[in-house]
LUMKEKOL-356491 format. One record per residue: residue in three letters; x, y, z of N, C-alpha, C, O, CB in turn. Coordinates in pm, whole numbers, padded with zeros to 5 digits, always signed. Glycine has a CB too. Example, Ala and Ser with C-alpha at 12.3 -4.5 7.8 and 13.67 -1.06 7.14 Angstrom:
2
ALA+01319-00569+00780+01230-00450+00780+01320-00330+00780+01424-00332+00846+01131-00447+00905;SER+01285-00225+00708+01367-00106+00714+01290+00003+00787+01341+00114+00804+01408-00060+00572;
END
This chain:
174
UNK+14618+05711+03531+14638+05569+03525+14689+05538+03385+14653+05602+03287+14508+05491+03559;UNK+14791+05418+03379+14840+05424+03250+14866+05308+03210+14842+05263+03322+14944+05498+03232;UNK+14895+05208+03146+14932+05076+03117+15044+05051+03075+15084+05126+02986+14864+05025+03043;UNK+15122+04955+03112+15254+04973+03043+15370+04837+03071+15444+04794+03159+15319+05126+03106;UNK+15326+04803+02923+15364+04619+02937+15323+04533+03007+15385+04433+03044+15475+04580+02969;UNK+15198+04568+03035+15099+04467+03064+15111+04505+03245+15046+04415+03298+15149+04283+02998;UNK+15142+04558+03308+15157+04613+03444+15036+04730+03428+15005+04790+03325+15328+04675+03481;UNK+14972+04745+03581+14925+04889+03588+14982+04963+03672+15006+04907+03779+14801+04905+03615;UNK+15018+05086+03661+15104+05152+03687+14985+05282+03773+14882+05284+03707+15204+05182+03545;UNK+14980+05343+03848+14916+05430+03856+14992+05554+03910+15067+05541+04007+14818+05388+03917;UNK+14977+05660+03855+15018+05822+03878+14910+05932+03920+14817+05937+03839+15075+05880+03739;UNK+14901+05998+03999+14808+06106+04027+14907+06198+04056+14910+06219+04177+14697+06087+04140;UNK+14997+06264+03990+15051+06364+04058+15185+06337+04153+15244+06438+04189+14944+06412+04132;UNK+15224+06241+04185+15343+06184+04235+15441+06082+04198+15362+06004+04145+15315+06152+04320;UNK+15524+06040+04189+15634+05924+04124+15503+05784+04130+15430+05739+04218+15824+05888+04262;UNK+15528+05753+03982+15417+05622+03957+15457+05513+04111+15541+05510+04201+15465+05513+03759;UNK+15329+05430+04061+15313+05356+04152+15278+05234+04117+15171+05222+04058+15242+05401+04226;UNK+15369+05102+04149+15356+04994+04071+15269+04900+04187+15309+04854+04293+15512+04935+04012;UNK+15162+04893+04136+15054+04794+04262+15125+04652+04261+15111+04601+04373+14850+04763+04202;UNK+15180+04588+04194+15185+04417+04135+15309+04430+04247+15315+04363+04350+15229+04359+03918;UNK+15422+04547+04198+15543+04483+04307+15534+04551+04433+15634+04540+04504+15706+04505+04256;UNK+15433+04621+04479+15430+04668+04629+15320+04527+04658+15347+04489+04773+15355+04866+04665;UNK+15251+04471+04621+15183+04308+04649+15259+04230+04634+15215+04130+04691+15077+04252+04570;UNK+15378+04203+04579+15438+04136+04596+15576+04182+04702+15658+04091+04718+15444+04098+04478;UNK+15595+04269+04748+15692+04348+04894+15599+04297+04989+15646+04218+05071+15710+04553+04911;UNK+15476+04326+04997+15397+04221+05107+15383+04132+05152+15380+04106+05272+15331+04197+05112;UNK+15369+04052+05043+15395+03900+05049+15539+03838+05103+15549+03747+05186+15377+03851+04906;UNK+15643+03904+05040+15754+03876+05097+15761+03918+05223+15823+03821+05266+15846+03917+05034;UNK+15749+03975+05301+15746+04067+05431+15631+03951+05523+15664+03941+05641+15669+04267+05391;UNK+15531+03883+05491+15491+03852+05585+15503+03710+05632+15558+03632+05553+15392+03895+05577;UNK+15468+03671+05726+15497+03514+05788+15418+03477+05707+15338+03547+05646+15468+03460+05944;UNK+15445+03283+05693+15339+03205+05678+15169+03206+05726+15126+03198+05842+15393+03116+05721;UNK+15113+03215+05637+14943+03217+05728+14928+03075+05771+14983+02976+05723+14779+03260+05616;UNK+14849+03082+05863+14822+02988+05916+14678+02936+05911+14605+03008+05843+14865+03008+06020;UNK+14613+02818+05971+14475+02786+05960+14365+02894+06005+14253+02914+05959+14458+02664+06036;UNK+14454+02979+06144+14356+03027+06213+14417+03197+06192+14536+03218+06211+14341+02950+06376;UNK+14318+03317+06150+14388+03422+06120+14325+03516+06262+14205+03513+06291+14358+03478+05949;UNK+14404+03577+06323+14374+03738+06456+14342+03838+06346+14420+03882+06261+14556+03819+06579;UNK+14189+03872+06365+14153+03972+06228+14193+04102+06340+14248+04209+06317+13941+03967+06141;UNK+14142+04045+06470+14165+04219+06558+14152+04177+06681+14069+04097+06722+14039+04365+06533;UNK+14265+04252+06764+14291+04238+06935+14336+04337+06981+14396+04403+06895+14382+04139+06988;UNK+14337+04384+07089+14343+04544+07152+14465+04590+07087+14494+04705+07055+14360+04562+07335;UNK+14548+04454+07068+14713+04493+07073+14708+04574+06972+14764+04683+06985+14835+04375+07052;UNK+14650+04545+06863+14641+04618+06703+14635+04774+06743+14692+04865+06681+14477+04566+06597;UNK+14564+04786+06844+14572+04955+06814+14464+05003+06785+14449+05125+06776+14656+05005+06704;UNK+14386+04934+06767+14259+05017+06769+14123+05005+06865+14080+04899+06909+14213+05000+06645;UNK+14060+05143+06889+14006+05145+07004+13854+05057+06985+13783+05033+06887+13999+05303+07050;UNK+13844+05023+07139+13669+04948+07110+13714+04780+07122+13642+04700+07182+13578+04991+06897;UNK+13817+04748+07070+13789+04599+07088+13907+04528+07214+14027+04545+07195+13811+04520+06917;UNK+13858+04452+07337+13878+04394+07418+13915+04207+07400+13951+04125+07484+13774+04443+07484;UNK+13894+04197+07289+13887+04051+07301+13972+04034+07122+14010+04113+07036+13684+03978+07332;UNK+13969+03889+07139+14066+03848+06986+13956+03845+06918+13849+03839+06979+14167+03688+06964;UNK+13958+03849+06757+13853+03858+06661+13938+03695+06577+14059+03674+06571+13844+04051+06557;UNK+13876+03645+06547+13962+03523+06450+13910+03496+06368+13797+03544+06358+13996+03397+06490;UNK+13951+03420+06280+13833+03326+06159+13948+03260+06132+14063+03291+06166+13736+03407+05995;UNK+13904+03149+06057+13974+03035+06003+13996+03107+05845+13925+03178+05774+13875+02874+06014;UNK+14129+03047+05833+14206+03153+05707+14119+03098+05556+14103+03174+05460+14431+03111+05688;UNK+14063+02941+05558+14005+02946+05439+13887+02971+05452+13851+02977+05334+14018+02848+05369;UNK+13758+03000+05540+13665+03065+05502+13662+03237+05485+13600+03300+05399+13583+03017+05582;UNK+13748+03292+05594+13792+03399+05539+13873+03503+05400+13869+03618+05357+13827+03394+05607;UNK+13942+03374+05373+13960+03396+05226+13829+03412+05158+13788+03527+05140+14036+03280+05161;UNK+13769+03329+05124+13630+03350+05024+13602+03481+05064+13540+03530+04969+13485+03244+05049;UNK+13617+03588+05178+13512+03698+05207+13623+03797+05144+13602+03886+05062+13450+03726+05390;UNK+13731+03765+05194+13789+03871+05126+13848+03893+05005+13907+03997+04973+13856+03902+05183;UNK+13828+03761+04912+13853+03766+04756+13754+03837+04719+13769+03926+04635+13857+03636+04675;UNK+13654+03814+04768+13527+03893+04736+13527+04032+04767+13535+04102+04667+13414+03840+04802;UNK+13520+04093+04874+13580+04232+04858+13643+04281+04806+13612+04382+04744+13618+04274+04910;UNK+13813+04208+04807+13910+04297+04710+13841+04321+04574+13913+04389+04502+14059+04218+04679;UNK+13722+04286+04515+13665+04329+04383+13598+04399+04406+13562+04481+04321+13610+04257+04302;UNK+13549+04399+04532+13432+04533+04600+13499+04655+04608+13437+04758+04584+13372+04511+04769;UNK+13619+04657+04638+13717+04763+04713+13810+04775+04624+13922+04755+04670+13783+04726+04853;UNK+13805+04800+04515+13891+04734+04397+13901+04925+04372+14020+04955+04356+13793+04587+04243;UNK+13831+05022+04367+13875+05128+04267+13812+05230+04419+13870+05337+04433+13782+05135+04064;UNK+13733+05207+04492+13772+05294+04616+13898+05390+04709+13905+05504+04753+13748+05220+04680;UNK+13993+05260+04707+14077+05295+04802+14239+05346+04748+14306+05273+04676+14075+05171+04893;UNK+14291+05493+04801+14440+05523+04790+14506+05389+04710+14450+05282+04730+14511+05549+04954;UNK+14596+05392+04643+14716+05307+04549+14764+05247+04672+14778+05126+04655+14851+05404+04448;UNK+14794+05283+04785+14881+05194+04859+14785+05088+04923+14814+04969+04935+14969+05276+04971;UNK+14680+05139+04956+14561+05044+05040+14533+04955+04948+14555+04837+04977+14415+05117+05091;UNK+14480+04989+04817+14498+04880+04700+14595+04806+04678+14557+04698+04634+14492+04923+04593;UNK+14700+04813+04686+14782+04715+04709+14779+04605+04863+14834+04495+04867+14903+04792+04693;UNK+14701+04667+04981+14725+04554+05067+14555+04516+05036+14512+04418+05097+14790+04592+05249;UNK+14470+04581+04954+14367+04486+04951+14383+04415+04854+14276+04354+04854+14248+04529+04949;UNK+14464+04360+04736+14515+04246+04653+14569+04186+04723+14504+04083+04741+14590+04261+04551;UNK+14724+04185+04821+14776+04128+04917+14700+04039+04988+14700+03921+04952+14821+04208+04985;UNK+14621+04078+05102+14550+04035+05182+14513+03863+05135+14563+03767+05192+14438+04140+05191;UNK+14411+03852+05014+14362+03712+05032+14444+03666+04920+14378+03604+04837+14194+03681+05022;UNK+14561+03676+04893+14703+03611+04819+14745+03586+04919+14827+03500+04887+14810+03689+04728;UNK+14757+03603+05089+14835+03558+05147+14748+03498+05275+14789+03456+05383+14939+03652+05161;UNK+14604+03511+05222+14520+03385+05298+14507+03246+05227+14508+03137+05285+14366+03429+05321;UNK+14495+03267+05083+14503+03185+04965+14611+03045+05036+14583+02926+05048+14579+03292+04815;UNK+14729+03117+05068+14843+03033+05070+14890+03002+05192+15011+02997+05217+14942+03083+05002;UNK+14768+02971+05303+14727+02951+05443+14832+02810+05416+14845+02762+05304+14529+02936+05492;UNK+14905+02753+05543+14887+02620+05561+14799+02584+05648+14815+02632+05760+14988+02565+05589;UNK+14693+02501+05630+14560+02445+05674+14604+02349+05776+14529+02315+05868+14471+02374+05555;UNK+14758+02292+05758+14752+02182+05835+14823+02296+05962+14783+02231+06058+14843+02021+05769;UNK+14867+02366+06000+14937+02430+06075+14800+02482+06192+14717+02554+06136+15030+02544+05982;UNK+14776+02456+06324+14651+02502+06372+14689+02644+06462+14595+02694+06523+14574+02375+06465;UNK+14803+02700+06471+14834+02787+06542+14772+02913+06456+14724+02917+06343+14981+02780+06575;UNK+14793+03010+06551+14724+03114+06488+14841+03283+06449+14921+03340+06524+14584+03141+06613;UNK+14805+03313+06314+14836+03422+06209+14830+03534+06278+14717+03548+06324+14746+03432+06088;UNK+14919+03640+06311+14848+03772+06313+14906+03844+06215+15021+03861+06175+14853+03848+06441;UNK+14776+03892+06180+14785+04020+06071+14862+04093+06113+14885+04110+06233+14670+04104+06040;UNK+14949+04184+05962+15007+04301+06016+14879+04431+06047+14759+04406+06053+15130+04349+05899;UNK+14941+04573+06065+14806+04672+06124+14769+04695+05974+14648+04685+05954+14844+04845+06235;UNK+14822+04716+05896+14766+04748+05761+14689+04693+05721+14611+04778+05678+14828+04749+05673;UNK+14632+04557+05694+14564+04449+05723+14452+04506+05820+14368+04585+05776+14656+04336+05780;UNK+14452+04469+05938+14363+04483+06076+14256+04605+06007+14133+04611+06002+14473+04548+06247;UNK+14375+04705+05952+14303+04902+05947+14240+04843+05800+14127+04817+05841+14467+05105+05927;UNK+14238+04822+05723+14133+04769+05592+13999+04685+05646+13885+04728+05629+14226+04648+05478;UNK+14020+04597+05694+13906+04508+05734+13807+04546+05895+13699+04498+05929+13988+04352+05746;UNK+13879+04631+05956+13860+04660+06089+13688+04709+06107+13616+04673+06200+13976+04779+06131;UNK+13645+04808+05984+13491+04833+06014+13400+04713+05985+13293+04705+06047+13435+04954+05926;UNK+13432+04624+05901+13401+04495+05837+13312+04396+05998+13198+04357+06027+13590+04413+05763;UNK+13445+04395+06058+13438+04285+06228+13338+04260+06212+13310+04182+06122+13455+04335+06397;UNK+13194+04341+06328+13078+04313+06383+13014+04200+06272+12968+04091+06307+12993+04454+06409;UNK+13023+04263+06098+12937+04161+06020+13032+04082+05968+13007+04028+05860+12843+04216+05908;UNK+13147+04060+06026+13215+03892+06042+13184+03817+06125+13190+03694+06116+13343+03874+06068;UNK+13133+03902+06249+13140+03808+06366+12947+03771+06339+12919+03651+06339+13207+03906+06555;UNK+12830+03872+06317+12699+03826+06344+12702+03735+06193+12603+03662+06182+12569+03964+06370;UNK+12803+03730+06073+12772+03628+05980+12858+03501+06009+12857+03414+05922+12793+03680+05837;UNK+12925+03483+06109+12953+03391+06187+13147+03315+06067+13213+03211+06063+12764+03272+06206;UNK+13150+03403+06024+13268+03403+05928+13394+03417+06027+13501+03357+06016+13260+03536+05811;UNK+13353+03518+06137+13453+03535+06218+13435+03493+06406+13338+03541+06465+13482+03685+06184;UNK+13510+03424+06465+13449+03465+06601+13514+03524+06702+13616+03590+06681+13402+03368+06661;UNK+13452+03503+06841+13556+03619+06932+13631+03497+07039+13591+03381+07050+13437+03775+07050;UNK+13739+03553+07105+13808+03471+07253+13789+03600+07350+13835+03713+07332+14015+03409+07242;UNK+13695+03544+07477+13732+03579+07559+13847+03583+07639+13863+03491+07720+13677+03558+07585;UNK+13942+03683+07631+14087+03719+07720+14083+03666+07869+14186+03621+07921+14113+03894+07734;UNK+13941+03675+07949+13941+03637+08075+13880+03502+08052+13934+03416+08122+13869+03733+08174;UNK+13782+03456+07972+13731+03316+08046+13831+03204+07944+13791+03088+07930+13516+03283+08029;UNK+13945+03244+07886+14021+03164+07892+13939+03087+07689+14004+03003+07626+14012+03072+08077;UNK+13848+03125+07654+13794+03029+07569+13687+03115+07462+13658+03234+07465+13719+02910+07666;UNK+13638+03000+07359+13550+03057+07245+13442+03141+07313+13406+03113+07428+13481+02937+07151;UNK+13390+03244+07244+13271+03363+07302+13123+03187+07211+13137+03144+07096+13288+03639+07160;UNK+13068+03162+07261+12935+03115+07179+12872+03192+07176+12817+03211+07068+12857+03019+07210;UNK+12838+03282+07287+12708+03386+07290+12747+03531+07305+12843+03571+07370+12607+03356+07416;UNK+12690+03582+07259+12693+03764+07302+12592+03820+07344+12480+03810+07295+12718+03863+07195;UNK+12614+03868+07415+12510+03976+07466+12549+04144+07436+12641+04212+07479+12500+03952+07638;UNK+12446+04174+07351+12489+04326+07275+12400+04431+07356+12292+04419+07414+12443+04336+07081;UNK+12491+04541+07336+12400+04666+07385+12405+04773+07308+12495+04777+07225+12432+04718+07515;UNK+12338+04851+07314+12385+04987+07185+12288+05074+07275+12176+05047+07318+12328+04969+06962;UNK+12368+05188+07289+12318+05306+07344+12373+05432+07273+12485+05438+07223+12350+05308+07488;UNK+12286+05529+07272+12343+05645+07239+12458+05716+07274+12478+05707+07395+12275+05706+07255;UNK+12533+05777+07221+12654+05829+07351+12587+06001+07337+12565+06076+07241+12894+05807+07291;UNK+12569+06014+07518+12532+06146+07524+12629+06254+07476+12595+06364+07433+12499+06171+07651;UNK+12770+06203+07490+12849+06334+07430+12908+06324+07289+13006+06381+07242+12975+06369+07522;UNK+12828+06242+07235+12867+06261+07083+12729+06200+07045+12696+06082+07056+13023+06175+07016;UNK+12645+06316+06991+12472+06293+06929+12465+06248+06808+12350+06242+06766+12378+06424+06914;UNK+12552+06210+06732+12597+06158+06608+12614+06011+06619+12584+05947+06518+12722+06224+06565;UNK+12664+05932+06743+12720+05823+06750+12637+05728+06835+12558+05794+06903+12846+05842+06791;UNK+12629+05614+06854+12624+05470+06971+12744+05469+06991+12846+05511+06936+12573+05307+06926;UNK+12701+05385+07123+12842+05288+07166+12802+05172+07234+12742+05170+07341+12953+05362+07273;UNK+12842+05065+07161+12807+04947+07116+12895+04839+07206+13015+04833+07178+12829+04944+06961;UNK+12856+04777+07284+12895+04695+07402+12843+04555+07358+12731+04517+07323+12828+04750+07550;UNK+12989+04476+07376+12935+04310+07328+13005+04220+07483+13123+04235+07515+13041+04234+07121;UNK+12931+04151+07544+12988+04103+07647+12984+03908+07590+12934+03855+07491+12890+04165+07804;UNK+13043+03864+07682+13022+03690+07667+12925+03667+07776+12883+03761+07844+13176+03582+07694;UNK+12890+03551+07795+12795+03477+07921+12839+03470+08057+12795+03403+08150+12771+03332+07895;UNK+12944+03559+08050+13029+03567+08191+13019+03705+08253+13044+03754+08363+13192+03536+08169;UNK+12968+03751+08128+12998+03933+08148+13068+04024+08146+13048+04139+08185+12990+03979+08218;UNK+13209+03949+08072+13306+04029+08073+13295+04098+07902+13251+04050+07797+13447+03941+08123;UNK+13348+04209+07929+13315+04289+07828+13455+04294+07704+13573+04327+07711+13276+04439+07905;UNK+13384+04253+07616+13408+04204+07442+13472+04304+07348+13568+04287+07273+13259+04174+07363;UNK+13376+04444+07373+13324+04509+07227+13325+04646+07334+13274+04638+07445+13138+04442+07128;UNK+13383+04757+07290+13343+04886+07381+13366+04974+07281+13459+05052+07301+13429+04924+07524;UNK+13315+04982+07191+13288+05127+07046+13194+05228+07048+13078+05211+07085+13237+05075+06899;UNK+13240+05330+07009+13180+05440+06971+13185+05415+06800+13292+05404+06741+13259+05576+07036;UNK+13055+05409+06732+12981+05359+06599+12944+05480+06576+12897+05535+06676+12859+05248+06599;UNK+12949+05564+06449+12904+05688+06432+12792+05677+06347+12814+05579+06276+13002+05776+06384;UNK+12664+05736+06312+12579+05683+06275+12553+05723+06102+12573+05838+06063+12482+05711+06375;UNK+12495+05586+05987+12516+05620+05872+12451+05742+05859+12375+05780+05949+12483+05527+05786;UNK+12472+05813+05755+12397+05909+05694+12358+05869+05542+12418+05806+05454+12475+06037+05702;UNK+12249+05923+05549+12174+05854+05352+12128+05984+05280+12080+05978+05167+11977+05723+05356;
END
């Protein structure tokens, strides 16, 4: 890591890497945010979730200004750059606009293990795809998965019964 005119520059062994203007290639690259942000929906690509994940772009900002300082010296040079990105381009939500944002996957794949404690701290919520409307309630299940003794798989339905949440959760180790 090196400093250089007031930029940080970072090198490990490959052509430097300027974080400020790959956050700012992001920013340019993405749509306007909107009031309401799609944190995660099947479409994204990743397995386990059945239903839209959302939050409103300015309370979600506060969570993730706050991380990007959490996640600040963890993650690869490029992921660091979309975790600065990220709430610079919730920051600059239009509030009056009520339609809804979707994240690009780079985005979705940073915040994606995050969901469940967006959604039980109520920061984030879910749409049921079939009943047409907001999830109010969940009904959770967590079972072991017999063919992986390491893991649950974690089932969130709405009051209708249609099913939400279908993950395989691998379990912490301490």
């Amino acid at each position: 890591m090196k400093w250089s005119m007031g930029k940080l520059h970072i090198q490990w062994g490959r052509p430097e890497f300027d974080v400020e203007k790959t956050v700012g290639k992001y920013l340019l690259e993405l749509p306007r945010c909107t009031s309401q942000v799609v944190l995660m929906k099947s479409e994204y690509g990743f397995t386990g979730w059945l239903c839209d994940v959302i939050a409103n772009s300015t309370t979600f900002y506060k969570w993730s200004a706050h991380m990007a300082k959490e996640r600040a010296i963890v993650h690869p040079v490029e992921e660091q750059a979309i975790n600065l990105a990220f709430p610079l381009w919730l920051g600059c939500a239009d509030n009056d606009d009520s339609s809804f944002s979707h994240i690009p996957h780079n985005f979705a794949k940073l915040n994606k293990d995050y969901i469940p404690k967006l959604v039980d701290n109520k920061i984030a919520w879910l749409f049921c795809s079939e009943c047409m409307e907001a999830v109010q309630e969940i009904t959770k299940e967590q079972n072991r998965d017999k063919g992986y003794p390491v893991a649950d798989i974690h089932k969130w339905y709405c009051k209708e019964g249609h099913l939400l949440r279908n993950e395989r959760v691998g379990l912490p180790f301490f």
